[in-house]
C-alpha positions as CSV (number, residue, x, y, z in Angstrom):
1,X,-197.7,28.2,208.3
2,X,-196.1,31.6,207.3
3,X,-196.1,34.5,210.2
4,X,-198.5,36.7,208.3
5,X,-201.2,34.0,208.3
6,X,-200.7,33.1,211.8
7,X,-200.9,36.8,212.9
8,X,-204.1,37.0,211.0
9,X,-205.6,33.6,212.6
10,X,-204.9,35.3,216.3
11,X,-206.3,39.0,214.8
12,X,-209.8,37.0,213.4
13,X,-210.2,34.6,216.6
14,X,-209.9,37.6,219.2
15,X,-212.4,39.3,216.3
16,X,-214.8,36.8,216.5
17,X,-214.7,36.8,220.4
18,X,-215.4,40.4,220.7
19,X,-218.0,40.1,217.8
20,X,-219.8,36.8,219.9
21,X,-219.9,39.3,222.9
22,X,-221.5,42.1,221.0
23,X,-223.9,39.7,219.4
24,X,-224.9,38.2,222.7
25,X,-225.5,41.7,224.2
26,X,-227.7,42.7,221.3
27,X,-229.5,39.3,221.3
28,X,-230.5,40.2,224.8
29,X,-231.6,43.4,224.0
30,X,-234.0,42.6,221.5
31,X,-235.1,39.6,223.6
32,X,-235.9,41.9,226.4
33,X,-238.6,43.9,224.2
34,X,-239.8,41.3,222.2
35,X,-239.2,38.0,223.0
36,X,-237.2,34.8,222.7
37,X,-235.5,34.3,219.3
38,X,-236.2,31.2,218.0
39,X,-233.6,29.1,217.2
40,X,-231.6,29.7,213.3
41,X,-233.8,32.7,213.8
42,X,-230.5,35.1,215.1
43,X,-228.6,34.6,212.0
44,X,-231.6,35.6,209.7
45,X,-231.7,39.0,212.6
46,X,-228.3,39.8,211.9
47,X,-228.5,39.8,208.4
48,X,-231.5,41.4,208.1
49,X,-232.9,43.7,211.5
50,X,-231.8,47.1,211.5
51,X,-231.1,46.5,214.9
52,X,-228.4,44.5,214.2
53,X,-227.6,46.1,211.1
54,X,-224.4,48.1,213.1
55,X,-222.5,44.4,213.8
56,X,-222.3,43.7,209.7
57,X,-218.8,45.9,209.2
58,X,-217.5,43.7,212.4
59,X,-219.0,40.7,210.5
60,X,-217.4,41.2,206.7
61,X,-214.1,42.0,208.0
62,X,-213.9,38.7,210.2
63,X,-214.9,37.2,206.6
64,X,-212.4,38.3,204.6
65,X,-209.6,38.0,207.0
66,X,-210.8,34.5,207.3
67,X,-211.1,34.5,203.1
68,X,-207.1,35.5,203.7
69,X,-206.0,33.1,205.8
70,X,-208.1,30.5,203.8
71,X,-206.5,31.6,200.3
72,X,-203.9,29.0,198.4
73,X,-201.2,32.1,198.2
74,X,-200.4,33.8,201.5
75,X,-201.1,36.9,201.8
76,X,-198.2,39.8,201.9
77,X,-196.9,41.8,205.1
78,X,-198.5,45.2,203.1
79,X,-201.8,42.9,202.9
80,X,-201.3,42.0,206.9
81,X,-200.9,45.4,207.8
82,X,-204.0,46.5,206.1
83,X,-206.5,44.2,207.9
84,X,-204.5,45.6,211.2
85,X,-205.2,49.0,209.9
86,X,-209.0,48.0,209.1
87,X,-209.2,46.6,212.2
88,X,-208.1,49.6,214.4
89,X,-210.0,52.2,212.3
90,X,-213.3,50.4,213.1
91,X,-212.7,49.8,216.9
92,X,-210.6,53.1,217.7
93,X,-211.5,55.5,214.9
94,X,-213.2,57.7,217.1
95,X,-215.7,58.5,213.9
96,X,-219.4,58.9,214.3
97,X,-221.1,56.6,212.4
98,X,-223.7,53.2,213.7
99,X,-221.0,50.9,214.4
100,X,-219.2,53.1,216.6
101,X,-221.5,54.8,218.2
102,X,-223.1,51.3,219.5
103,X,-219.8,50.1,219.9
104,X,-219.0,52.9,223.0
105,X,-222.6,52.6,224.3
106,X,-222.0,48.7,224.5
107,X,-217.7,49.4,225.8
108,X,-219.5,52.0,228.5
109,X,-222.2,49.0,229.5
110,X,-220.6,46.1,229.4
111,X,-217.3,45.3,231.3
112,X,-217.4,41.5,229.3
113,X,-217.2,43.7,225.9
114,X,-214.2,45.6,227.7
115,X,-212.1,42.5,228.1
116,X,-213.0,41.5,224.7
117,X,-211.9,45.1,223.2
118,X,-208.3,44.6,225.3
119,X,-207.4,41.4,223.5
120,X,-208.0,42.7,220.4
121,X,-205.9,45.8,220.7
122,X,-203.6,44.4,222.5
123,X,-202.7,42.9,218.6
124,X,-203.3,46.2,217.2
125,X,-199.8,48.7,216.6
126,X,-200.4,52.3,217.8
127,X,-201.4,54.5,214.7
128,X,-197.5,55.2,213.9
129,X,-195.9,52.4,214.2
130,X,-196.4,49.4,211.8
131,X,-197.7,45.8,213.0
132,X,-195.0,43.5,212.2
133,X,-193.0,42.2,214.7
């Protein structure tokens, strides 16, 4: 297995970690106000609630990096890099938008989603420096 793909396996399994921990928090959120979910009923919630609507950038990038690492030709160190890149925008832009605004409230709340955001950066190279080894 090439480096690239490897780096992108670890990037997408600390993604999917940190994404399981935001789900979980939202699941109990909405299970506090309106009941249990029913089972198969989450997936349908986070493809279709508003609620959960903020989770679906965390959710399509996971995808596609998984589409990468999944692809016959492996992908190229520029190709890498951008994922990184994606990947450090969303969870450290700073920028106003659903995602990130839930993503701070959920970092401030929840010292689980904490340890999940540390693994993640610690794969993620400081804005000026690029993430190849």
């Amino acid at each position: 297995m090439d480096e690239g793909r490897q780096r992108l396996r670890d990037l997408s399994a600390r993604l999917l970690r940190l994404h399981k921990v935001l789900l979980d928090r939202e699941r109990r959120e909405w299970e506090a106000t309106r009941g249990p979910i029913a089972p198969g009923e989450l997936l349908r919630l986070l493809l279709n609630a508003r609620e959960f609507a903020w989770l679906r950038s965390l959710s399509a990038m996971i995808a596609r990096i998984d589409e990468a690492v999944d692809a016959d030709e492996p992908e190229s160190a520029r190709e890498v890099d951008a994922f990184f890149a994606e990947a450090r925008r969303l969870l450290r832009s700073g920028e106003i938008g659903p995602f990130e605004i839930k993503y701070r409230e959920a970092l401030q709340l929840s010292p689980e989603v904490v340890i999940a955001h540390a693994e993640v950066v610690k794969l993620l190279p400081r804005p000026s420096e690029p993430s190849t080894p």
